[in-house]
C-alpha positions as CSV (number, residue, x, y, z in Angstrom):
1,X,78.9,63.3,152.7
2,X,79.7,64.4,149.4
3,X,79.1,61.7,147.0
4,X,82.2,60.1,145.6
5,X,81.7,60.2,141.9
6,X,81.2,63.7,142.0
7,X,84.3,64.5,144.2
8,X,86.4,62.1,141.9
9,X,84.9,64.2,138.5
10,X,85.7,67.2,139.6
11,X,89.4,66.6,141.0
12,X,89.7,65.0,137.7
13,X,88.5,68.1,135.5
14,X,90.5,70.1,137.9
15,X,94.0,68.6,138.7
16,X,93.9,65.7,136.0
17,X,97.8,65.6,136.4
18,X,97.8,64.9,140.0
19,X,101.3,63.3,141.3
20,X,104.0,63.8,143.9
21,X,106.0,66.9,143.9
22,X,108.9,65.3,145.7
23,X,112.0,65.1,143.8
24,X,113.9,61.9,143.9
25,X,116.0,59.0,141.3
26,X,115.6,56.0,143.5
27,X,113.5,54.1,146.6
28,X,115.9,55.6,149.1
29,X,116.1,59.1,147.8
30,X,112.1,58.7,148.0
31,X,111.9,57.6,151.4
32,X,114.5,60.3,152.8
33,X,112.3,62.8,151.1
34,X,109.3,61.9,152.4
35,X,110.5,61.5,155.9
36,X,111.7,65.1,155.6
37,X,108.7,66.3,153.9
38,X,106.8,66.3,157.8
39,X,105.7,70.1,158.4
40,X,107.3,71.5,155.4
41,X,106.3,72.2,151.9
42,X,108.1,69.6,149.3
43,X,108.9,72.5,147.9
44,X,111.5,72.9,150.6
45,X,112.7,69.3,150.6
46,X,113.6,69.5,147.1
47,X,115.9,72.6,147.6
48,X,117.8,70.5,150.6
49,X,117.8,67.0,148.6
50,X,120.5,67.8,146.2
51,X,123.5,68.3,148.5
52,X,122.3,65.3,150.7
53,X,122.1,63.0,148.1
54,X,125.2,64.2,146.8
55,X,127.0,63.7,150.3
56,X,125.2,60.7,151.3
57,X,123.7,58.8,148.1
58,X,123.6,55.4,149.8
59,X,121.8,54.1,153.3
60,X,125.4,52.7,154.0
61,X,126.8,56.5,153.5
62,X,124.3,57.8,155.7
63,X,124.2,55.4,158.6
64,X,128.1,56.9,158.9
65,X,127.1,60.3,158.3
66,X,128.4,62.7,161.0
67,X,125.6,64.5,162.3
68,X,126.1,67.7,162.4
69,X,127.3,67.6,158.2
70,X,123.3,65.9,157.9
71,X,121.8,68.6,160.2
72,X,123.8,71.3,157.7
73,X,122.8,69.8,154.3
74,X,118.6,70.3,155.6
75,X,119.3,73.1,157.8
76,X,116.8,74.9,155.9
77,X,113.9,72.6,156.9
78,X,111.4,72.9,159.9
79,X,112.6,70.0,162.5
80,X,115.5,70.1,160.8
81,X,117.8,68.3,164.1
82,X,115.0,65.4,164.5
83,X,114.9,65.1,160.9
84,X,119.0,64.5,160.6
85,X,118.8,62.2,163.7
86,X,115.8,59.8,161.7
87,X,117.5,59.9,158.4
88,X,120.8,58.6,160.0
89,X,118.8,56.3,162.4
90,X,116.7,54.6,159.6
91,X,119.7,54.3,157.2
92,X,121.7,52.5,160.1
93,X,118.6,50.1,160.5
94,X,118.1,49.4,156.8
95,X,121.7,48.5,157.0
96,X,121.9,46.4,159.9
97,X,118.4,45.1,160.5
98,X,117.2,44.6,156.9
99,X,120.6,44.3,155.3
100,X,120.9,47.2,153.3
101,X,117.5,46.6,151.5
102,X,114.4,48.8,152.3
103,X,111.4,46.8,153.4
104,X,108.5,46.5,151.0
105,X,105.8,45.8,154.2
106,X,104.2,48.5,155.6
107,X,104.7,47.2,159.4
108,X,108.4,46.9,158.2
109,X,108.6,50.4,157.1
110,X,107.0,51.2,159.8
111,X,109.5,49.6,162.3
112,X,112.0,52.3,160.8
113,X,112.9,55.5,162.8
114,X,110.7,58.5,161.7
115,X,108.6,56.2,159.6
116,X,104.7,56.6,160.3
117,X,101.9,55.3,158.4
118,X,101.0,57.8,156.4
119,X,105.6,57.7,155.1
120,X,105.0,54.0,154.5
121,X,102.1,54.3,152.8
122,X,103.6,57.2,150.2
123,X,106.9,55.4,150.1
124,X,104.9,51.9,148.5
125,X,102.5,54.7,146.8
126,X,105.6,55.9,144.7
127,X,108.4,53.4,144.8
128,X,105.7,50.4,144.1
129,X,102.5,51.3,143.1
130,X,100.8,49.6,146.0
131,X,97.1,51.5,146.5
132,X,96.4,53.2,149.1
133,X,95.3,56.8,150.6
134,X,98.1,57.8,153.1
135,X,96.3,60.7,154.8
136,X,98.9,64.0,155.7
137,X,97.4,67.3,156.8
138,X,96.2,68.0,153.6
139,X,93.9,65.1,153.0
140,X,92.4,65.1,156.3
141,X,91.5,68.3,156.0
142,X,89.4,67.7,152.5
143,X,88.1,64.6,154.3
144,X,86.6,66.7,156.8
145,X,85.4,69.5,155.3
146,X,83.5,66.7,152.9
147,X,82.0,64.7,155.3
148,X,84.2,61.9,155.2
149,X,85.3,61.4,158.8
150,X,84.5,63.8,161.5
151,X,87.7,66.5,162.6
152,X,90.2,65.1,164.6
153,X,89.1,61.3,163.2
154,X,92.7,59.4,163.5
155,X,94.2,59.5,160.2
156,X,94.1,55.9,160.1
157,X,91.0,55.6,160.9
158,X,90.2,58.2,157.7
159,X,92.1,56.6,155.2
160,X,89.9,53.0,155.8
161,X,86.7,55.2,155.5
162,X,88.1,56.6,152.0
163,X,89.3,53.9,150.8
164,X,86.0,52.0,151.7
165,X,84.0,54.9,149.8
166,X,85.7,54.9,146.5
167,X,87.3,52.6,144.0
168,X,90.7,50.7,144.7
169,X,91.6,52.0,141.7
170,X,91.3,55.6,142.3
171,X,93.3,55.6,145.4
172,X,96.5,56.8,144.3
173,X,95.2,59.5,142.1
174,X,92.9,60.1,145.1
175,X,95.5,60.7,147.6
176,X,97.6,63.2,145.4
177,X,94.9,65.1,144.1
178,X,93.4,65.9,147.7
179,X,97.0,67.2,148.5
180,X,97.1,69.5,145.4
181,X,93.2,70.5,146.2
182,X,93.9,71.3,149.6
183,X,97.1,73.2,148.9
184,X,95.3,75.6,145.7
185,X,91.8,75.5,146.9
186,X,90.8,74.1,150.8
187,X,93.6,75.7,152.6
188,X,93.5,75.4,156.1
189,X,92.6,78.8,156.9
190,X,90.4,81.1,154.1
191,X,89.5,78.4,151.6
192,X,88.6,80.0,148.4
193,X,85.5,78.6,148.2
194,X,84.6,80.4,145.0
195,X,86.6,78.8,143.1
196,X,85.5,75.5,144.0
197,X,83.5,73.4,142.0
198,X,82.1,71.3,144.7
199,X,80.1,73.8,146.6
200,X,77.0,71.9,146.0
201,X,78.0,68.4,147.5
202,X,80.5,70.4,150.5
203,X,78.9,70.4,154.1
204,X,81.7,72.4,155.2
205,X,80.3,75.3,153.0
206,X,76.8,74.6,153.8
207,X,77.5,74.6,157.1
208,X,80.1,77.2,157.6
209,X,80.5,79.4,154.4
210,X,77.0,79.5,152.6
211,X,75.2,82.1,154.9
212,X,78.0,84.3,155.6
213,X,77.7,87.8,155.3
214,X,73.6,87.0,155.0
């Protein structure tokens, strides 16, 4: 396992303006986005928000939005008929269940259509400040590769082990700055490992990378 301080100086040195890359003005925007933001790039969210908060801008708007205009406005996303169903779902239970007002609980947010953990987690992440490291493909993956849960480890069960191994008040920072690492450097497939500066303290190299080619 590589040891904490040295994962958190590096990341540091390396992506020391770690944040979200969703765009979004308010706590609903944010939620919508993330709940779109499963199996696409934010990237892609952020080119479909615009016309959907300009049609819909309120949970009250969207919980009467027809459909098919939802499916249309994020048409360009992966999922994208799922996607439109949760968004009008969850706005039509933050209007009738909670009473137009987002919860602030986890469990709460998570009682919303299309809401997991790991949304609830980067909804109070960005909208509150509440720490936390809501794990998404991205930081499972570093986890891994670093020795910090074993592959295929429920991404609950990863984000207590993290958040166990290093400070409560690196948690936030932590979460984004695995996203960015695995998105420039620990990609899924072909890591460039050279460019790394954790090859010491990274069992996946040791084990997988090191003696290549030897």
């Amino acid at each position: 396992m590589a040891p904490s301080e040295v994962v958190l100086s590096y990341l540091k040195s390396r992506f020391p303006e770690a944040k979200c890359a969703l765009v979004f003005h308010n706590d609903f925007e944010c939620l919508c986005a993330i709940v779109m933001s499963a199996q696409t790039t934010d990237r892609s969210v952020n080119r479909v928000t615009p016309r959907l908060f300009s049609d819909f801008p309120t949970p009250a708007a969207l919980a009467g939005a027809p459909l098919e205009k939802v499916e249309s406005d994020i048409h360009p996303l992966g999922l994208y008929r799922s996607k439109a169903k949760n968004l009008i779902a969850l706005s039509k239970a933050i209007q009738g269940t909670f009473g137009g007002t987002i919860p602030q609980d986890r469990s709460l947010l998570m009682s919303l259509p299309g809401v997991g953990k790991k949304t609830a987690g980067v909804y109070l992440i960005e909208t509150k400040g509440v720490p936390a490291i809501p794990v998404d493909t991205h930081v499972s993956r570093v986890a891994s590769r670093l020795g910090y849960a074993k592959i295929g480890t429920d991404p609950g069960r990863i984000e207590e082990k993290l958040e166990r191994v290093f400070p409560q008040g690196e948690w936030i920072y932590l979460h984004h700055a695995f996203v960015e690492f695995g998105r420039a450097v620990c990609h899924a497939k072909n890591p460039v490992c050279h460019e790394c500066g954790l090859l010491g303290v990274c069992p996946y190299f040791k084990k997988n990378l090191s003696t290549k080619g030897k």
